[in-house]
mmCIF file of the C-alpha atoms, coordinates in Angstrom:
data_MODEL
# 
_entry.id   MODEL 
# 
loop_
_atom_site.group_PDB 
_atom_site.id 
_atom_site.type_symbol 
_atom_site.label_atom_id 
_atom_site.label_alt_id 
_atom_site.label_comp_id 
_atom_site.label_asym_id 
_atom_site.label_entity_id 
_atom_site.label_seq_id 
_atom_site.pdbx_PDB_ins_code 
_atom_site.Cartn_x 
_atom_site.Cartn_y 
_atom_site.Cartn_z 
_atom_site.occupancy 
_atom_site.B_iso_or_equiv 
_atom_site.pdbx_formal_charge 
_atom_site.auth_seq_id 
_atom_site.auth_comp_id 
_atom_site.auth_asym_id 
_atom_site.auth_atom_id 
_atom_site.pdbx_PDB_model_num 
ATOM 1  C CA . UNK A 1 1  ? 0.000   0.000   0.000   1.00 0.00 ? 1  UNK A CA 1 
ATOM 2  C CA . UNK A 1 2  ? 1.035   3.818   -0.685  1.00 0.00 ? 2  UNK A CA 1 
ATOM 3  C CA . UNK A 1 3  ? 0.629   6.393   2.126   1.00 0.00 ? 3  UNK A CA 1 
ATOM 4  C CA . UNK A 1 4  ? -0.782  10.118  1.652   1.00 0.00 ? 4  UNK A CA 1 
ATOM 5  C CA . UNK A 1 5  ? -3.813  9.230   -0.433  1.00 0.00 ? 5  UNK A CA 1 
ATOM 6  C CA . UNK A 1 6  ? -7.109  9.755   0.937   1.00 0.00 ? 6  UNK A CA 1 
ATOM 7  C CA . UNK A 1 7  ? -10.367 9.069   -0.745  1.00 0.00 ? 7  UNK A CA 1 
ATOM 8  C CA . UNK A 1 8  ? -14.087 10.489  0.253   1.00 0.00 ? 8  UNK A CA 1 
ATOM 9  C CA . UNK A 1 9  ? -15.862 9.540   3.122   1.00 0.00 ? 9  UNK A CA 1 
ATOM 10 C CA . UNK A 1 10 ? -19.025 7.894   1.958   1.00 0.00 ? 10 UNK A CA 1 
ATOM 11 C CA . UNK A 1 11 ? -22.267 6.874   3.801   1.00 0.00 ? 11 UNK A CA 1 
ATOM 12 C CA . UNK A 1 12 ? -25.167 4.627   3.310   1.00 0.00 ? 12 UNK A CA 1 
ATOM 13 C CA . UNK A 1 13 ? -28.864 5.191   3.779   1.00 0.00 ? 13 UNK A CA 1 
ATOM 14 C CA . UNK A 1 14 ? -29.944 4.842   7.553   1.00 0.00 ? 14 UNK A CA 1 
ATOM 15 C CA . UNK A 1 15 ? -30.476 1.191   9.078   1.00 0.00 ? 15 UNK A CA 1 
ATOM 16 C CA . UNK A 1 16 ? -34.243 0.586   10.410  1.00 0.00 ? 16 UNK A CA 1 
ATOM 17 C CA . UNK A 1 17 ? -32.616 1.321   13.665  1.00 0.00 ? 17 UNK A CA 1 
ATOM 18 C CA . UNK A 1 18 ? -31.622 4.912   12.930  1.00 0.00 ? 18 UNK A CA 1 
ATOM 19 C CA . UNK A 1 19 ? -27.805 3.397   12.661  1.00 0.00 ? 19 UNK A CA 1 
ATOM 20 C CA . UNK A 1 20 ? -25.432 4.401   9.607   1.00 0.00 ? 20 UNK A CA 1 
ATOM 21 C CA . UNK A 1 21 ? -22.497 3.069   8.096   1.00 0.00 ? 21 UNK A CA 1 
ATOM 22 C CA . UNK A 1 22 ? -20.235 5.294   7.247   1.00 0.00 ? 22 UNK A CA 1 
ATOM 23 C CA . UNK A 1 23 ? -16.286 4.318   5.701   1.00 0.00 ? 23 UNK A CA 1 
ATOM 24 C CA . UNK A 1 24 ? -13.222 6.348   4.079   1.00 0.00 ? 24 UNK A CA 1 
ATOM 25 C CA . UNK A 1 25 ? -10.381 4.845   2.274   1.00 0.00 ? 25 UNK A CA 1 
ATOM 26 C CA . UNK A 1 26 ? -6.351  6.065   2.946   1.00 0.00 ? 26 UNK A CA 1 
ATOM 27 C CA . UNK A 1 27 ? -3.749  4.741   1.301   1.00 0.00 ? 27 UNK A CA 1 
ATOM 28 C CA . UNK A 1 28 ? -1.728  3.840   4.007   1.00 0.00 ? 28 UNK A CA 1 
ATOM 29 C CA . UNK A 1 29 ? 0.857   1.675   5.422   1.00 0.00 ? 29 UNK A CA 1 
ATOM 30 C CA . UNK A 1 30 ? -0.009  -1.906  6.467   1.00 0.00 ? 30 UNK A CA 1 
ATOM 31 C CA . UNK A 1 31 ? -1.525  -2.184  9.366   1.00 0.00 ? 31 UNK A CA 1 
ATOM 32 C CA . UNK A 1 32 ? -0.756  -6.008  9.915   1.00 0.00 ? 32 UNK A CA 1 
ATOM 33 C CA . UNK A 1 33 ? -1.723  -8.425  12.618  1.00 0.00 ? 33 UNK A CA 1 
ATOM 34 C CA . UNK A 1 34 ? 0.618   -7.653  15.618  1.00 0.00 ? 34 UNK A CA 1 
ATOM 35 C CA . UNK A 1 35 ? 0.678   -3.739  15.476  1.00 0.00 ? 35 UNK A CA 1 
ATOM 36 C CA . UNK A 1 36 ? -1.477  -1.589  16.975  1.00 0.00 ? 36 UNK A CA 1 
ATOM 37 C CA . UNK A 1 37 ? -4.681  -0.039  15.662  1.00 0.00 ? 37 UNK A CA 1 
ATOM 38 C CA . UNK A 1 38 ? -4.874  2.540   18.340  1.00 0.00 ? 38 UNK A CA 1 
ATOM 39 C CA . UNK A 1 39 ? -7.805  3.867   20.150  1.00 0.00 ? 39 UNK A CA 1 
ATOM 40 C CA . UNK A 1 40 ? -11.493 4.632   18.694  1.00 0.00 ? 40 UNK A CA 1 
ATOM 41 C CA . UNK A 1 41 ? -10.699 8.195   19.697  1.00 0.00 ? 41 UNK A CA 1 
ATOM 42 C CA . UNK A 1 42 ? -7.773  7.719   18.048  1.00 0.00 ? 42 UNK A CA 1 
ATOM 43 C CA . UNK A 1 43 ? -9.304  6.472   14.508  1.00 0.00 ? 43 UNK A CA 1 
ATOM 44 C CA . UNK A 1 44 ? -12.165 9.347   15.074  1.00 0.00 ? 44 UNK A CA 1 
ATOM 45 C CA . UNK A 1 45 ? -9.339  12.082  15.421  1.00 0.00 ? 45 UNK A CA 1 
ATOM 46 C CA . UNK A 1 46 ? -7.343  11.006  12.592  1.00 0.00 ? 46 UNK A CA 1 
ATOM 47 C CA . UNK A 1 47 ? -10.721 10.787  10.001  1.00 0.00 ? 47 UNK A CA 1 
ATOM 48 C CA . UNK A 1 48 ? -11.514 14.158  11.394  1.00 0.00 ? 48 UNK A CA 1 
ATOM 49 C CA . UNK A 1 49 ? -7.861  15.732  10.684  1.00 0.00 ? 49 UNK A CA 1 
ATOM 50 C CA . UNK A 1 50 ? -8.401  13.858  6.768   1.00 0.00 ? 50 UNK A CA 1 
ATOM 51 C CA . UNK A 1 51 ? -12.041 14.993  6.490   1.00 0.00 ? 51 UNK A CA 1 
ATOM 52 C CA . UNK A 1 52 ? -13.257 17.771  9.325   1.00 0.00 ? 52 UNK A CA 1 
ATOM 53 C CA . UNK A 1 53 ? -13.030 20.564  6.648   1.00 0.00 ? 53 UNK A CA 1 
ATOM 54 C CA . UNK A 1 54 ? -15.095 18.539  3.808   1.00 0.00 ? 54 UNK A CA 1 
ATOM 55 C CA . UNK A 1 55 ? -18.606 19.542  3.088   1.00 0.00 ? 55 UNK A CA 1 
ATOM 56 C CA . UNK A 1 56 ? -21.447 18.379  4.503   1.00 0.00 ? 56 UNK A CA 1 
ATOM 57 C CA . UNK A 1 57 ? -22.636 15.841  5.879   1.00 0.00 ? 57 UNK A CA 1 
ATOM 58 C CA . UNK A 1 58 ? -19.083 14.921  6.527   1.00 0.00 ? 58 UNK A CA 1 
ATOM 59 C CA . UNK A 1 59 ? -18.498 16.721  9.369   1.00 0.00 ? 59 UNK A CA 1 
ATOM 60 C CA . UNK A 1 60 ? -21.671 16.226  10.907  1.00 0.00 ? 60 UNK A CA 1 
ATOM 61 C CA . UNK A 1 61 ? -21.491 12.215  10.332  1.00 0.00 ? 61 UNK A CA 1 
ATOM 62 C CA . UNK A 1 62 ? -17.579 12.734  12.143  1.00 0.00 ? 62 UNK A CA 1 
ATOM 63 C CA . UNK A 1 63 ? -19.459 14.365  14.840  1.00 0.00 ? 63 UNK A CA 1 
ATOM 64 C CA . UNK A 1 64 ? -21.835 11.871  15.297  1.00 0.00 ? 64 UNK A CA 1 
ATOM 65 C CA . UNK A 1 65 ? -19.261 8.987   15.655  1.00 0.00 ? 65 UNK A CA 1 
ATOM 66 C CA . UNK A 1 66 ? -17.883 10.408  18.717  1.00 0.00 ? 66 UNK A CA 1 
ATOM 67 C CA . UNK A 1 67 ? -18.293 7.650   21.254  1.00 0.00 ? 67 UNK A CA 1 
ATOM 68 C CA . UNK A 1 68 ? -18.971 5.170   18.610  1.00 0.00 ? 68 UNK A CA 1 
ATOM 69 C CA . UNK A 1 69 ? -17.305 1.961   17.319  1.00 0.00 ? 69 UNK A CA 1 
ATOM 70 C CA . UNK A 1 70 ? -14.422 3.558   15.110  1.00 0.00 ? 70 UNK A CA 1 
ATOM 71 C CA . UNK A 1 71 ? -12.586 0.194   12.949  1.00 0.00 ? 71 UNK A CA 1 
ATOM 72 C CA . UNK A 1 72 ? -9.584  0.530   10.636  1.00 0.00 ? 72 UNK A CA 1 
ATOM 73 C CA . UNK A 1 73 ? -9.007  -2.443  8.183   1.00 0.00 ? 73 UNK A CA 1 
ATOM 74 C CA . UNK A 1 74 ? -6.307  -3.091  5.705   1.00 0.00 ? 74 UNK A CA 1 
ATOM 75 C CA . UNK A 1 75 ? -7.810  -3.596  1.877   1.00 0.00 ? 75 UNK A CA 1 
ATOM 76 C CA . UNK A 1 76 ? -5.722  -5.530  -0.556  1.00 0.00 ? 76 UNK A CA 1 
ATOM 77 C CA . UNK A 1 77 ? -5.678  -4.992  -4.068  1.00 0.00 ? 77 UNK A CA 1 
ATOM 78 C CA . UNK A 1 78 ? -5.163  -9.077  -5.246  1.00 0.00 ? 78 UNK A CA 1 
ATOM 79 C CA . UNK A 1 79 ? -3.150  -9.601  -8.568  1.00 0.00 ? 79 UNK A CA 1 
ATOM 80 C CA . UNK A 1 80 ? -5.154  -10.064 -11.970 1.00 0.00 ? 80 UNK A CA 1 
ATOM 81 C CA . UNK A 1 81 ? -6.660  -13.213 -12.622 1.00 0.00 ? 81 UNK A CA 1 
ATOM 82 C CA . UNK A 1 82 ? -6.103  -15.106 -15.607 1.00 0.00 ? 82 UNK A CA 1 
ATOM 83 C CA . UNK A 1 83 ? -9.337  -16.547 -17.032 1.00 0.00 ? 83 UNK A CA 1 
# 
């Protein structure tokens, strides 16, 4: 993976229980299995330093995740298949 690129925050449409999903993408180093994700305030501050100053509803979704569930996942791109 490549670090500094950072892709929009996106959002889908509310849950039946009022709950939303909400992901970004940064290009970043891996995270692998042993190192440390840090903190959900953590994750929150470092999407809010990325996105804070986007339009809306970014910053309002940001605000809403405070005390909320924050997860940070490496995403592999796999090598083309041959078919």
């Amino acid at each position: 993976m490549r670090a500094g690129v950072a892709a929009p925050v996106s959002a889908t449409p509310p849950y039946p229980t009022d709950a939303s999903y909400c992901y970004a993408t940064a290009n970043e180093p891996e995270l692998g299995l042993s190192a440390p994700a840090g903190s959900d305030d953590e994750r929150l501050a470092e999407l809010r330093r990325r996105f804070g100053d986007w339009h809306e509803p970014i910053p309002m979704l940001l605000a809403a995740a405070e005390g909320e569930p924050v997860l940070r996942h490496d995403i592999h791109e796999l090598p083309n298949l041959s078919t």
